[in-house]
C-alpha positions, 0 to 999 in steps of 0.5 A: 911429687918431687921430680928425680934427677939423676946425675952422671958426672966423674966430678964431686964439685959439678956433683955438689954444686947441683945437687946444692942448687936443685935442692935449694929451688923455691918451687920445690927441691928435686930429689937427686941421685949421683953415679960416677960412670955412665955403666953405673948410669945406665943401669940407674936408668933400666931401674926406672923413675928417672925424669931427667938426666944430666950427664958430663959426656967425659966419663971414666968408661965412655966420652963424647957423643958416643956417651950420649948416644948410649944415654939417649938409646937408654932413655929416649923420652927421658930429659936430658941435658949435658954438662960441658966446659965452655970451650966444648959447647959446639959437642953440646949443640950436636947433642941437642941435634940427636935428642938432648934437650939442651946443655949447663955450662960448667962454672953457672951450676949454682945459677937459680935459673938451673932449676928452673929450667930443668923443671920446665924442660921436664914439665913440657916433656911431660906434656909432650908424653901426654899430647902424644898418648892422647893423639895415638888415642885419637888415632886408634879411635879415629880407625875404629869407628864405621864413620869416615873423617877427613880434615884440612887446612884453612886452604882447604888441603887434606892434611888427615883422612882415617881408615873409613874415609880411605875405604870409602873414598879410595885415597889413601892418606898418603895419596891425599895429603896436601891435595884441595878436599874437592878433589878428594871428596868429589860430592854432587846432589843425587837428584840432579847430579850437580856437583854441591859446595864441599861441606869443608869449605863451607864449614870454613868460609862461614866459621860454623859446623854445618849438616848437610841436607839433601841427597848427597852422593860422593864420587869415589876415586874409582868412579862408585857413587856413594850415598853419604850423610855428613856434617863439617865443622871448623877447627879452632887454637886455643885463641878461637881461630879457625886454623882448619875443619874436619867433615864426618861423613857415613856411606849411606847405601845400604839405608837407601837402598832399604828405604828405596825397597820399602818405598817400593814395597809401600807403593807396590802391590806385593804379588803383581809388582803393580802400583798399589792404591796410594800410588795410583792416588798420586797419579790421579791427582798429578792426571787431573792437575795436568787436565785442568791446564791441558783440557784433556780428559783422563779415564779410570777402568776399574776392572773385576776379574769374572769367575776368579773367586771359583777358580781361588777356591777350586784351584788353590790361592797359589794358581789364583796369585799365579793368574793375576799375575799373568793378568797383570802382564797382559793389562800392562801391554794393553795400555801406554807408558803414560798410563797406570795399571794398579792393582786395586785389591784381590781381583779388582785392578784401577786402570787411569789412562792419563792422556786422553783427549776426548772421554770415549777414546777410553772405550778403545782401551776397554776393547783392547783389555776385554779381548786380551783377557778372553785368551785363555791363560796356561797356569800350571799345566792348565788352561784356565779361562775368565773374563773382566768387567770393566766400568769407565769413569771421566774426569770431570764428568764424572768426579773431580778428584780420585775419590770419586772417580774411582767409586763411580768406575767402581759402580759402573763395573757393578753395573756391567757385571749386572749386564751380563759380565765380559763387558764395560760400561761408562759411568752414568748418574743413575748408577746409584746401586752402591749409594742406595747401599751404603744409605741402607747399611747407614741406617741400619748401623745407627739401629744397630747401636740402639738394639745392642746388635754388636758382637765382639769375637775373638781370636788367640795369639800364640806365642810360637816359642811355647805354644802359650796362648798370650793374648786375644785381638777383638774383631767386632761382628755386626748380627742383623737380625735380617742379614745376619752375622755382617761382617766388617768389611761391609759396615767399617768403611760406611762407619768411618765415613758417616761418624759412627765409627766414634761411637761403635769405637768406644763400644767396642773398648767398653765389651773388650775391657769388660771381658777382661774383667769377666775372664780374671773373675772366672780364674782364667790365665791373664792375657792382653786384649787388643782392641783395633783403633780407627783413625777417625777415633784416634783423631778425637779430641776425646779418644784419650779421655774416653778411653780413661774412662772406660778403664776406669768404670770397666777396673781393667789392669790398662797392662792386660790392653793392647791397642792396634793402629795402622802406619798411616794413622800414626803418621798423619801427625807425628807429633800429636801421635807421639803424645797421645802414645806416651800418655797411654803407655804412661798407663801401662797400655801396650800399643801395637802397629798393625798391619805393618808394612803396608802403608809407607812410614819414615823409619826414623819417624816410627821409630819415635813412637813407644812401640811395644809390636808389630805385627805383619800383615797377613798378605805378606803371610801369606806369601811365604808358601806361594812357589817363588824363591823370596816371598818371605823376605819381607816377613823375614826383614820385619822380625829382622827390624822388630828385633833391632828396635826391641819390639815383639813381633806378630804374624797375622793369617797364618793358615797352615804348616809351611807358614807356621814352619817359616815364621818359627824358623826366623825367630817370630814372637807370635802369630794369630790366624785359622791355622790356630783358631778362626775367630770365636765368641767369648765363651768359646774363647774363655773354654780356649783360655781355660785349656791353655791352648788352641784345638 
């Protein structure tokens, strides 16, 4: 496309003498215009299409600098250049000084440079318009992201911060400009305090971008300490010089913060505030790792609360969860900073007394607790009274790692309460009760293969939107033809620790995937069945392979499988978990992470996997109609996250209206628990199925 000139000029020699030469220009003619008076002119102008001006500045209506001044307020991104006698190049050189782009000698118009000249002028105009577009682009880009950027020049002064990096940092540009970055960005480590090497300087001194690693804090100007991540990179010329670098950084806290909370929230019992058994694991060992140099003798209490299950049920969950909180405040007083009171599960509390020189000092401890909890406690208007009993194991006496210690302080509280309850006892090696039933379950669960004494039940999950049953999870139950109907409680854990697990896992998928084909033969509505994965079988090198071939020999549609784990079976190994997860997703199986919230996962990580639910675990349910003001802020932060990662989110052990109302009113999926249905054998379940709703 040819460029336009237009020229302002009284003269018709000057005229056609340009108009000669830009016509006549190898690299193209100009299309030209020509106008006598600058008012002509200027109306040329307000009619656009104009990429260059030449202008004799001795007009009919206007002379001199005044003239070009008119001109260039007119068209101030336009090209223009003056057309002078020799004599006034002094009036040209001004005109150059006020915006023109450069001025033709009057007498060398027919010159061929002329045409070139003025497509260069034009050209590099154009460029300038287009690098201006492009650096306002970069700009409103720059002040619209949430991240902060900050650039500097190769020593290290700040020469741009955008609108991010001013409200995080407290400078504003204008305040920044030309000061050293480390003064400006004042960055130190979180754990040590110690100040770190500014990531501009390191980006510029080894000519590489750069991420930084670790936990970096940016001090602000006003003194705020700002969790950030960043990384930095050197800024390159078109010859691959490094002519500065520019750092890109986010302020951090409310991540932090939230994974501090679920760090907390993962190694703390909800209900007490006490650490919970992971984090008691980690002391024992730091206890016992200490031990070994130091020779001291840590000790284990653990502690079952006498009459607490008579005082649940007559009284309410609500006054039992308020006792063991008052319980939990008097264990604390009992005990020394350096020791650890956790809360072990239900009733039962793990006490490790960390720095005990000789193995009986534990027993003035034991002393201090019994007659701190003979008290009675006033809850809720009323006095209620309960007792503890309390076993003592030694390290190493009686164990050498956490395990150990804790199942023999386990056996040994057994073993007090079988000795009158309110008292403790020290681990001894004929406490064998628990090993002789552990050895007699063992046994009896290998028969139970063999005499086909598993049962599945099952209970229904309710979509709450509509009431619509959508799916079922699979529990299994164990009849024993002395004992009765078992309950998993009793038989999983010796399952899992004898291998069992394996083989009763594969079972348990056969009787689900069966039932399913049972149910659509019958013409029941079609729903998921979820199936509970043990870490053991998730483990088998051949869960994989099983499980294709169950599905194969049982004809189940793989979409109408859910399989549930655990956090802490899929972060044991977050890669091989992944793989595993996409080849059964690759089949059109759903995979369900249960229990979430009570084990501890890095976000970032669990977010890998292909999740299609997660369901809440029902300790956290059940808080939400217990007296405290948030006790549903942990539901309400996972169906917040289940929605963010666009999974469907299950809330387990709902048990009456109050829970059901708040899980409704915060948008939850789904729910399962006895307010809906206990669990009920296939038959009861099929007759469920076929109604289309629970009773």
């Amino acid at each position: 496309m040819a460029n336009r000139v237009l020229i302002i000029s009284p003269s018709a020699d000057d005229v056609r003498l340009l108009e000669h030469a830009l016509k006549q220009a190898h690299d193209g003619p100009f299309d030209v215009e020509s106008v006598c008076a600058l008012a002509d002119g200027l109306e040329r102008i307000r009619q656009g299409g104009i990429d260059a001006i030449l202008a004799d500045l001795a007009l009919p209506d206007a002379r001199g600098l005044a003239c070009f001044d008119r001109l260039h307020d007119a068209a101030p991104h336009t090209a223009i250049l003056t057309l002078c006698e020799l004599e006034n190049e002094d009036e040209a050189k001004e005109a150059v000084r006020r915006g023109a782009q450069g001025w033709l000698s009057k007498g060398y118009f027919d010159n061929y440079l002329v045409p070139q000249s003025l497509r260069n002028i034009i050209n590099r105009l154009k460029v300038e318009q287009g690098l201006y577009v492009a650096q306002a682009r970069a700009e409103i880009t720059l002040n619209s992201i949430g991240d902060a950027v900050v650039s500097a020049d190769m020593d290290g002064r700040v020469d741009y911060l955008n609108v991010a990096a001013e409200r995080i940092s407290g400078w504003t540009r204008e305040q920044a400009a030309g000061r050293p970055v480390a003064e400006i960005l004042n960055i130190v480590d979180g754990a040590t305090g110690r100040a770190l090497p500014n990531p501009i300087a390191v980006a510029l001194e080894g000519n590489r971008p750069l991420g930084f690693a670790g936990e970096a804090i940016l001090v602000g100007r006003d003194g705020r300490r700002i969790p950030i991540e960043d990384s930095a990179a050197p800024i390159h010329d078109w010859d691959g010089r490094a002519v500065g670098a520019v750092m890109v950084f986010r302020d951090i806290s409310h991540s932090v913060a939230l994974t501090s909370k679920m760090r907390h929230q993962a190694q703390h019992d909800f209900l007490t505030g006490l650490p919970n058994r992971m984090l008691l694991n980690d002391r024992i060992a730091h206890a016992v790792a200490q031990a070994r140099r130091d020779g001291f003798h840590p000790a284990l209490l653990f502690l079952d609360l006498d009459k607490f299950k008579h005082i649940n049920d007559s009284l309410g969950h609500a006054v039992g969860d308020q006792l063991l909180q008052a319980v939990s405040e008097r264990l604390v007083k009992c005990v020394r900073a350096s020791d650890t009171v956790s809360r072990h599960g239900g009733d039962e509390f793990v006490i490790l007394l960390a720095d005990e020189r000789r193995p009986q000092d534990a027993a003035l401890t034991a002393d201090k607790i019994l007659l701190a909890l003979s008290a009675p406690f006033l809850i809720g208007g009323q006095e209620l009274h309960t007792s503890t009993s309390i076993g003592v194991s030694v390290f190493p006496l009686d164990g050498m790692e956490s395990a150990t210690l804790i199942k023999n302080a386990d056996t040994a509280m057994y073993h007090a309460k079988e000795r009158g309850r309110g008292n403790y006892q020290f681990f001894h090696q004929e406490m064998n009760t628990r090993a002789v039933e552990r050895q007699l379950v063992e046994s009896s669960l290998r028969r139970a293969l063999e005499r086909s004494e598993f049962r599945l039940h099952y209970q229904p999950k309710v979509e709450l939107a509509t009431g619509r049953i959508t799916g079922v999870e699979a529990l299994l139950r164990w009849e024993h033809p002395e004992w009765g109907l078992v309950q998993p409680d009793r038989f999983i854990a010796v399952a899992e620790e004898c291998g069992l697990i394996i083989p009763i896992g594969r079972w348990v998928l056969h009787e689900a995937c069966t039932q399913a084909v049972r149910w659509r033969r019958a013409g029941l509505p079609a729903v998921s069945i979820a199936v509970n994965v043990s870490a053991l079988e998730f483990r088998h090198r051949e869960f994989f392979a099983h499980a294709l071939a169950i599905l194969g020999a049982t004809g189940v549609d793989p979409a109408c499988l859910q399989l549930e784990l655990t956090e802490s079976v899929l972060m044991r190994d977050v890669t091989a978990s992944a793989d595993l997860l996409g080849r059964f997703k690759a089949l059109g199986v759903e995979i369900a992470v249960d229990d979430f919230g009570t084990g501890y996962s890095s976000l970032s990580y669990l977010n890998q996997f292909p999740i299609d639910v997660l369901k809440i675990d029902k300790s956290f349910v059940r808080a939400i109609d217990a007296s405290a003001g948030s006790n549903g802020a942990i539901v309400s932060a996972v169906i917040g996250m289940g929605k963010t990662l666009h999974h469907r989110v299950v809330a387990e052990g709902v048990e009456d209206q109050a829970q059901l109302a708040f899980l409704k009113a915060n948008d939850c999926n789904e729910a399962q628990g006895y307010w809906f249905s206990r669990p009920v054998d296939a038959a009861a379940m099929g007759a469920i199925l076929d109604a289309g709703v629970v009773a």
